[in-house]
Structures are given as structure tokens and as C-alpha cells.
N, C-alpha and C positions, 0 to 999 in steps of 0.2 A: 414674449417680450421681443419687439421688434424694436430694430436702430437703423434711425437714416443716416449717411455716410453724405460728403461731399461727393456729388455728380453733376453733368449737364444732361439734361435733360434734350433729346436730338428736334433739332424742329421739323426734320426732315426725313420722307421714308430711306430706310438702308436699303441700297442692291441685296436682292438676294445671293449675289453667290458673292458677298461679304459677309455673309453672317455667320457663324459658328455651328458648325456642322454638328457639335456635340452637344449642344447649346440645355436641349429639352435632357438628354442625361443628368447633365449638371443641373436642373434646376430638382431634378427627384432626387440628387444627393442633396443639395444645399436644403431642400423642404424637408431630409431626413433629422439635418442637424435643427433645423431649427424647430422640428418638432422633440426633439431629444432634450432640447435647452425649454422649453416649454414644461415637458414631462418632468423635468428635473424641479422645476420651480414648483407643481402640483402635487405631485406623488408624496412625498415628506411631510407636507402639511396632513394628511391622514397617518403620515408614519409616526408621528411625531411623540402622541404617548406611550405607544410601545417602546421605541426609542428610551423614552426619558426613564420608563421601568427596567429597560434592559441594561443600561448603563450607568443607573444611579444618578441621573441628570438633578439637581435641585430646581426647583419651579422659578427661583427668581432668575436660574443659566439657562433653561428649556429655550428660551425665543432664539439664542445664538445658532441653533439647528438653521433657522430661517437667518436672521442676520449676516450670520459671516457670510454667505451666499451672495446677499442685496449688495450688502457693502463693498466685496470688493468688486464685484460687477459694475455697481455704479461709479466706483470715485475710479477703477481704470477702463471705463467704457471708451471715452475720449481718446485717452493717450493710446491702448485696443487699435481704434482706429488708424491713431495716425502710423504705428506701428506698420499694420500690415500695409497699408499704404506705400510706404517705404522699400520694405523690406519683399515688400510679395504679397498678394493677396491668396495664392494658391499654397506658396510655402508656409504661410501662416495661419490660414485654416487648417491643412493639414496635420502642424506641430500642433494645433490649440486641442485638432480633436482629441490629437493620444495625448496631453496631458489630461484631457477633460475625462477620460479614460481609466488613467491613470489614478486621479484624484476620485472617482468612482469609486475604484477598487480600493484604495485606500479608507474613503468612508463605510464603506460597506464591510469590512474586515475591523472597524477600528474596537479599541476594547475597553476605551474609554472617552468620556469626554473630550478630552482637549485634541484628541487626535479625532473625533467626529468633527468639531468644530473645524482644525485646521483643514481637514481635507475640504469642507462645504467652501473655505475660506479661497483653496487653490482652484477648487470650481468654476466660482464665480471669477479669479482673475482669468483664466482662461474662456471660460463666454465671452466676458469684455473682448476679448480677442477673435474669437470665434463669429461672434453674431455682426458685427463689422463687416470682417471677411467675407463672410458670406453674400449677406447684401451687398457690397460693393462687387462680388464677381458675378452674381445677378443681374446688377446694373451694366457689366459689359459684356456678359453673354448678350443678352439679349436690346439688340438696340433698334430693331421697328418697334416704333409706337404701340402697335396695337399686340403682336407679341408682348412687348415689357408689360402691359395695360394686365394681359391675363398671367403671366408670372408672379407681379406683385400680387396679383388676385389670389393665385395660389397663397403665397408665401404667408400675406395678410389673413388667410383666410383659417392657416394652422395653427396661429395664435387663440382664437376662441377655440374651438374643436379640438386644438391639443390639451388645451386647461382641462376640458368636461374630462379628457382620455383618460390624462392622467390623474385625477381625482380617483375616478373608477380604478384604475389597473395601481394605483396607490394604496385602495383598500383593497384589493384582491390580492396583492402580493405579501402585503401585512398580512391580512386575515389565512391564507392558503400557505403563503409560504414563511417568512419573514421580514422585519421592514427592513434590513439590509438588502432585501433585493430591489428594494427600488430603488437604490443607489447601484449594484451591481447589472442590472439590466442596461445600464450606461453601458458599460465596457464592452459586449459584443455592437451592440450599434456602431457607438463611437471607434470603433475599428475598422470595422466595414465600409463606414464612411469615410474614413481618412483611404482606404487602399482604393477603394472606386473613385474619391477625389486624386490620386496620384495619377490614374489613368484618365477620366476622362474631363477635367475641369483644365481649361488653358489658362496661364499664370497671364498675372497683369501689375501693375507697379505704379504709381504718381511718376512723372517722369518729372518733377520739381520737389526737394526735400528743403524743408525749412525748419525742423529740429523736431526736438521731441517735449520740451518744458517736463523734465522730469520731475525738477523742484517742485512744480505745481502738484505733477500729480503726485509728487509724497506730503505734501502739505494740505491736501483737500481730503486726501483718503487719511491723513494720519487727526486731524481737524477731524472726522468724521467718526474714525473707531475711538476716538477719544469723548466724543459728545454721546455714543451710544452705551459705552461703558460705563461714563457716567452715569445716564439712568439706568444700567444693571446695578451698581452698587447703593444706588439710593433706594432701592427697594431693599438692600440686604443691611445698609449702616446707616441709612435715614441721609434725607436731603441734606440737612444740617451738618452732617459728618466733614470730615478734615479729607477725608481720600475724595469722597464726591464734590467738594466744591474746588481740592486741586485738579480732578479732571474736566473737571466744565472750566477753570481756565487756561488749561494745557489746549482745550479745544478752540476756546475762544484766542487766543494766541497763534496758533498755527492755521485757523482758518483767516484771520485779520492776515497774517503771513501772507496767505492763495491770493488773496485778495491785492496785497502791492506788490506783489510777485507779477500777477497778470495784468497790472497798469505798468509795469516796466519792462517785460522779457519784449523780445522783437517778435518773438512768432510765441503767442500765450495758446495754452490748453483751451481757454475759455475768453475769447476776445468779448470784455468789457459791455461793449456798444452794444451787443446783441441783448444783456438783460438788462440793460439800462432804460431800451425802450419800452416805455409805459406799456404796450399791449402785451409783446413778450414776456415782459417781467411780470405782468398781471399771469398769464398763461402759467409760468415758471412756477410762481409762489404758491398758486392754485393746485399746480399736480403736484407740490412738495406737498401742500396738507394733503392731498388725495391718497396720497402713498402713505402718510403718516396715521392716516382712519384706517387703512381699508386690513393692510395688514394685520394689523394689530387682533381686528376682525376677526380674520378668519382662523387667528390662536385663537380665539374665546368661544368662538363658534366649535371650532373643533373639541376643546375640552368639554363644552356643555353637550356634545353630539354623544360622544364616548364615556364619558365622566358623570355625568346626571341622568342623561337619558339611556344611558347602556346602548348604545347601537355598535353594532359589531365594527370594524375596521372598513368592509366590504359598504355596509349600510349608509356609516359615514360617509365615504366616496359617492353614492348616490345621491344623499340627500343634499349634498353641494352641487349639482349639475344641473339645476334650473338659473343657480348664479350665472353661470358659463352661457345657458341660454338667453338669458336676459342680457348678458351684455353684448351679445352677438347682436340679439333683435336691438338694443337699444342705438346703438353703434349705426345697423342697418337705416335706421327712422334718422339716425343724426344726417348721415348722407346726405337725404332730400330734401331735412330742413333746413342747413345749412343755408344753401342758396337762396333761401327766400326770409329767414330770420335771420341771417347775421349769426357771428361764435358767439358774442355775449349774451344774448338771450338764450342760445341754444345752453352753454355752460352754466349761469344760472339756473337753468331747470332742471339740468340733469341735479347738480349739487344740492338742490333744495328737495328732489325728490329721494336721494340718497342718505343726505341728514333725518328727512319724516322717517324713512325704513329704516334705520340708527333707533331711530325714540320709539319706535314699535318693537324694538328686539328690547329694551326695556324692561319689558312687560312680560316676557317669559318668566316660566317657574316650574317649579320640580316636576307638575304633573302635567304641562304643556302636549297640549295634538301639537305636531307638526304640520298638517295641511292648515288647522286652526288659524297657525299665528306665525310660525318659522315660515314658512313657505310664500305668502301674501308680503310679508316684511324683504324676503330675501329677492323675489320678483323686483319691487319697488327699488330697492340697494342697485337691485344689476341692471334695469332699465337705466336709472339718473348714470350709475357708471358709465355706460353705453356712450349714453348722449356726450357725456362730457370726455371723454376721451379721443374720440372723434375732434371735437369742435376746437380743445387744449391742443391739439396735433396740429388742426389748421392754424390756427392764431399763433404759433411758434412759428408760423413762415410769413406773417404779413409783414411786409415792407423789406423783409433780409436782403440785403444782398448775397450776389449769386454765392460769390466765395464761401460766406457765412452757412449758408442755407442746411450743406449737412450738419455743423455742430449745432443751430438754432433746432434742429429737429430733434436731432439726438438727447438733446438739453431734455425736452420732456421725459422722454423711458428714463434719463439716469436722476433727473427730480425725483419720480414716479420711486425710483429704488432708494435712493435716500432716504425719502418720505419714511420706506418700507421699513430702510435699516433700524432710523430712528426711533418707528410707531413701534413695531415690532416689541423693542427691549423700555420704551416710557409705557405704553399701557399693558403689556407685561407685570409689569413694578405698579401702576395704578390697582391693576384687580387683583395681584397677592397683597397691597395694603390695603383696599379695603375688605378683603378677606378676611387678613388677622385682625384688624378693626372689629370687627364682627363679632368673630368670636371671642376677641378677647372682653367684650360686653356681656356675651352670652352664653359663654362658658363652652365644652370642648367635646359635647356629646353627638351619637350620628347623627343627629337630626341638625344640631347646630351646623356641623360642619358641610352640610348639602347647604343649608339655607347660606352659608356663612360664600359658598362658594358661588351660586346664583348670584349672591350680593357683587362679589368679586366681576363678574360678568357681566350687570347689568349697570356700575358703575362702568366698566371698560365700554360699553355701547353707547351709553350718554357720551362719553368723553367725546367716543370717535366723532357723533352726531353733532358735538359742539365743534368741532375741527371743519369740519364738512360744513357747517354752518358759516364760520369765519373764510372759510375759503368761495362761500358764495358772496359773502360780503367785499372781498379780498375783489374777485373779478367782474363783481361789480362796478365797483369803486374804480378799477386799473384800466379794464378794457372796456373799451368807447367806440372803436372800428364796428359798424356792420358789414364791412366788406369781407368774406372769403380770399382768404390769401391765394394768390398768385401761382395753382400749382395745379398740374395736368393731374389723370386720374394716378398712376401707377405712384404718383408721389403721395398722395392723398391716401391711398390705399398701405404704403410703407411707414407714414409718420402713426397710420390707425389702428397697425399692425400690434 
């Protein structure tokens, strides 16, 4: 998960003996954390049903592993930023690592649910802090053109290749040792890289503060764990219940709040104008469903990988890593199409060939080959992703102005998490109700409850595929530019990250 920060972009080469003597150090710490923040997003997702047996998790609280993570990352990625902005870019990477560290160890020790959950919870607020920081001291280590060009390349380039990492060393650490260690493997990292960033990363600051809109960000993040929780308990008290319809309007209240909060404040979290315009907001709404499919995903995938097909924790982590390939290649193809097809045709393909591999995973059942039909399905998922991640990154920055440009970018990764928080805990709640659906037709024998669980599964895949579907609709309909936004390689390469 990469985040673009407000920068300028130099039009001009730097003197060499202005530039940062340490420069290449700091960029193998900064590609440390942000392969660590990467790892951390993958690794759990294979840990996930050992987890849930080790801790007595209930199926309809499981996706909160994943959630509380998304959540607070995305609703404080923004304020993250402006934070270290402020305050230090170097003092607040530093402080994010050892909390991030900190809250490792914490989840990796915990001995029940709620303390797994809060710790993923303190995680995520710290990346939000973290993954900012980082990019923005990338952005001024390195200020020749063609250095920043392969930096970002680096950096951009740990986001795919970390996912596959962590997938694999996700099920190796489950399978070999425990799944608390892929939460605990955090803490020596994240150590290491806070004391090699004390030494060799040079501190840098906004030398203009214009506030912090905290109100906002307690109103969008509180707007958000209130909409997520809501569909946790609609799976457990039914839509219709008295707590889940007062949560959906606790949510809708406080995000209506964000919302004239940021048409009033002087300096808002989320200046208006940027999703107001048509192409943007088409871009915006597109990675919110895209966040809201994909997650959701890769819990059903995982349960069906472990759960139906018995594949060990290790097996699991493999059989996810053509994902990882495919949206590296897909990503790669978006690059070149871009300039000659315009975002909207490019976004369109990707999303419509991501919804068809949605309506093929459908089609799985208990005695599924994996090269068969999991694999063909998962290729087609990770290409349309590819493409459309890329193209949603570019179309976030056509027309921005300069000031805007990093929160318009930013805007996509913390949609993207939203989406996550969202999908995660409604199609969660989708495939255990039509699970018990199922079986309460069917009655409550082994054989019902495999089929009953399939069922659960391949309703949560249509859903996703209908999502994906309305969001090619969505960017159809919104975004009309053919033009390729306005942005040198290294930016291109940061928003694709």
C-alpha cells in the first residue's frame, strides 16, 4: 500500500554536491518499512483461521483481523500525513515505527480477541503515520529527476513483490511456527529500522502549518467503524434488528457531520473540490467498490483454500502468489496503455475483466483442481486489478492542482482501504447468511455443512463480481477525459505503488 503525500515535483537537475549524501541508505530503510507495512497487510490473511481457532474468534468477528487494520489506516492516512508534515518527517517515522512495533507485539501476545483486534487497530493508526513519512522523506532525499525516477521505482516496485512475500512467509510462519509470528516478526524489523532511521535519514518539516482538522478525522473514522460494525452485527441480529439500523445511523450522522465539517473548516482534511470533480470522483467511487470486492475476496478465498480444500497454511500462501503476479503484469501493460488509450478505457477493462474472474470463482465446489478453475479465475481477477489500479492512480491527478495533488492521490490508497474496511465485514455477513440459509433448508449433516459452506462462498463471489461490475458502470459513466494526468514518471510510479 503506497501513499502520495504533497510535493513539488523539481523541473530542474540538482547540483550534485546538494544532494544527500545519505540519501541511497535512507531509501533501503524507508523500502524496509514499507515492505514491513506491505507484509503486515498479507501475512494474516493466511493466518487468519488458525487465529480464529486459537482464539475462539466467531465467524461473523473473524474479518475484524483484517478490518480494524484497513480502518484505522484509511480514515487516519490523511491527518498521518499532515501530522508528520508538521511535526517532523524523520521524528515521526521513527515514533510510528516503535509504535508499529510495539502494537506487533502486542497482537502477537494477545490472548483474546479484543486485544487482537485492538492491537491490528493501533497498527493500522500508525502506518497511516508511517507510510506518509516515509514517502514524503523519499521525496526529499532524493531530488534529481532521474534518481527520484528509480527510488520511486524501488519503493513502487515492493508493493507487488512484498504482497507475493508475505503471502508465502504468512503460511510458513503459521504452518512452521505460529500465526502470532507473523505479527511478532514486525518487532525486530521495525526496530532496526527506527535506529538505522535515527542515524542515517535527515529530518525535514512543511515549513507552513495550517492545522490539523482533527474533528474531521474523528468524524470520518468514527462515520466508518460505525458503518462496518454495522454490517458485523447484521450478520449476527439480522438487518432489520434495532442495534444494526441504530448503527447505520450513528454512521450516517457522523459521516453527513465530515461532510459540513470540510465545506466549513479553513484548512479541511479533504478539500471538497478535489471529489467533486467529475473525473476524480468517478476515479474515488471506483477504488471504494474496488476495495469493497477485492477484500472481502481474499477472506472467502482463504477459508475455501484451508476450509474445503485442506491445503496446509504454507500451500495456502502459494496458491495466492499468481494474484501478486498478475497484478504486477497487469499494472506493467496498464503503463503503456495508458498513453495511447486514455484511464477510462483502460479502467473499464481492467473492472470488467475482474468482475468475469468474480463469476468464474462462482463455479468452484468441493472437488475443484486448482489449475482447472482457481488459477484461470485468479490470473483474469489480478490482470483487470493491475490495469485498473494504475489508470484509478493516474485519473486521481488529472486537472488537481498543485497544492491538492498529494491528498487527490492519497484519496485512492485510503478509498482502496475503506472499500477494504467496509467489504471485509458486509460480505463477511453475506457468506455466513447464506451459509445458514443453507443449511437451515438442509439440515446440519457433514456433507450439508461443506455444501452449505461453498454456498456461503460462491454467493460472497457473485456479490464481489456485482460490485466490480457497478464500479465499471460507475467509471464509465463519471470519467470522460482521455488524457493521462499531468505527472512525471516517479509520481506515476508513487500513486501505482
Amino acid at each position: 500500500m503506497t501513499t502520495t503525500l504533497e510535493y513539488e515535483l523539481p523541473g530542474t537537475q540538482t547540483p550534485s554536491d546538494a544532494l544527500d549524501p545519505k540519501r541511497f541508505r535512507a531509501l533501503a530503510i524507508i523500502a524496509l518499512s514499507q515492505l514491513m507495512v506491505v507484509l503486515d497487510a498479507s501475512v494474516v490473511i493466511i493466518a487468519l483461521p488458525s487465529a480464529q481457532r486459537s482464539l475462539h474468534i466467531s465467524t461473523a468477528n473473524r474479518q475484524w483481523m483484517l478490518t480494524a487494520y484497513t480502518l484505522a489506516f484509511a480514515g487516519l492516512l490523511l491527518l498521518g500525513g499532515r501530522i508528520a508534515d508538521y511535526l517532523g518527517r524523520k521524528r515521526m517515522f521513527i515514533i510510528s515505527l516503535i509504535g508499529f512495533a510495539a502494537a506487533s507485539a502486542l497482537g502477537g501476545l494477545a490472548e483474546n480477541s479484543a486485544m487482537l483486534f485492538s492491537a491490528r487497530a493501533l497498527q493500522g493508526a500508525f502506518a497511516a503515520v508511517m507510510a506518509p513519512s516515509a514517502l514524503s522523506l523519499l521525496t526529499v532525499a532524493f531530488t534529481e529527476p532521474k534518481e527520484r525516477a528509480r527510488a520511486f521505482g524501488v519503493y513502487g516496485g515492493i508493493a507487488g513483490g512484498g504482497a507475493a512475500i508475505g503471502l508465502i512467509l504468512g503460511g510458513a510462519l503459521t504452518q512452521y511456527a505460529s500465526w502470532r509470528w507473523t505479527l511478532l516478526i514486525n518487532v525486530p524489523i521495525a526496530i532496526g529500522a527506527a535506529v538505522a532511521a535515527f542515524r542515517y535519514i535527515t529530518e525535514s518539516k512543511s515549513p507552513v502549518r495550517h492545522g490539523y482538522d482533527i474533528s474531521g478525522a474523528v468524524t470520518v473514522t468514527g462515520g466508518l467503524l460505525a458503518l462496518v460494525y454495522a454490517f458485523t452485527k447484521a450478520g449476527l441480529d439480522g438487518w432489520g434488528s434495532s442495534t444494526t439500523l441504530v448503527l447505520f445511523v450513528i454512521a450516517a450522522v457522523l459521516l453527513s457531520a465530515f461532510v459540513l465539517i470540510e465545506r466549513r473548516v479553513e484548512h479541511p482534511l479533504l478539500p471538497l473540490r478535489i471529489v467533486l470533480d467529475r473525473n476524480r470522483g468517478g476515479s474515488f467511487l471506483a477504488s471504494l467498490l474496488v476495495g469493497t470486492a477485492m477484500l472481502g475476496t481474499f477472506l472467502s478465498l482463504t477459508y475455501y483454500f484451508q476450509g474445503t480444500l485442506h491445503y496446509s497454511a504454507m500451500k495456502s500462501g502459494l496458491a495466492f502468489v499468481p494474484f501478486s503476479v498478475g497484478i504486477i503484469a497487469g499494472a506493467t501493460s496498464a503503463s503503456k496503455l495508458l498513453p495511447r488509450f486514455g484511464p477510462r478505457l483502460v479502467i473499464l477493462t481492467g473492472l470488467v475483466l475482474s468482475a468475469i474472474g468474480l463469476g468464474v470463482f462462482t463455479l468452484i465446489g468441493v472437488h475443484t483442481v486448482y489449475a482447472d478453475l482457481v488459477l484461470p479465475a485468479m490470473v483474469i481477477v489480478s490482470l483487470g486489478m493491475g490495469l485498473s489500479f494504475v489508470a484509478l492512480s493516474s485519473t486521481s491527478l488529472i486537472g488537481v492542482q498543485p497544492a491538492d495533488a498529494g491528498v487527490a492521490s492519497a484519496m485512492v490508497n485510503a478509498t482502496q482501504q475503506m472499500g477494504g474496511s467496509m467489504g471485509a465485514a458486509l460480505i463477511n455477513t453475506i457468506a455466513t447468511g447464506a451459509t445458514a440459509s443453507y443449511l437451515a433448508l438442509h439440515g446440519t449433516s457433514a456433507g450439508a455443512e461443506v455444501a452449505g459452506s461453498i454456498h456461503g462462498y460462491t454467493t460472497a463471489f457473485g456479490f464481489s463480481g456485482i460490485v466490480l461490475a457497478t464500479a465499471a458502470v460507475a467509471a464509465f459513466a463519471l470519467i470522460k477525459t482521455r488524457d493521462v494526468a499531468s505527472m512525471d514518471e516517479p509520481a506515476l510510479l508513487a500513486t501505482a505503488g
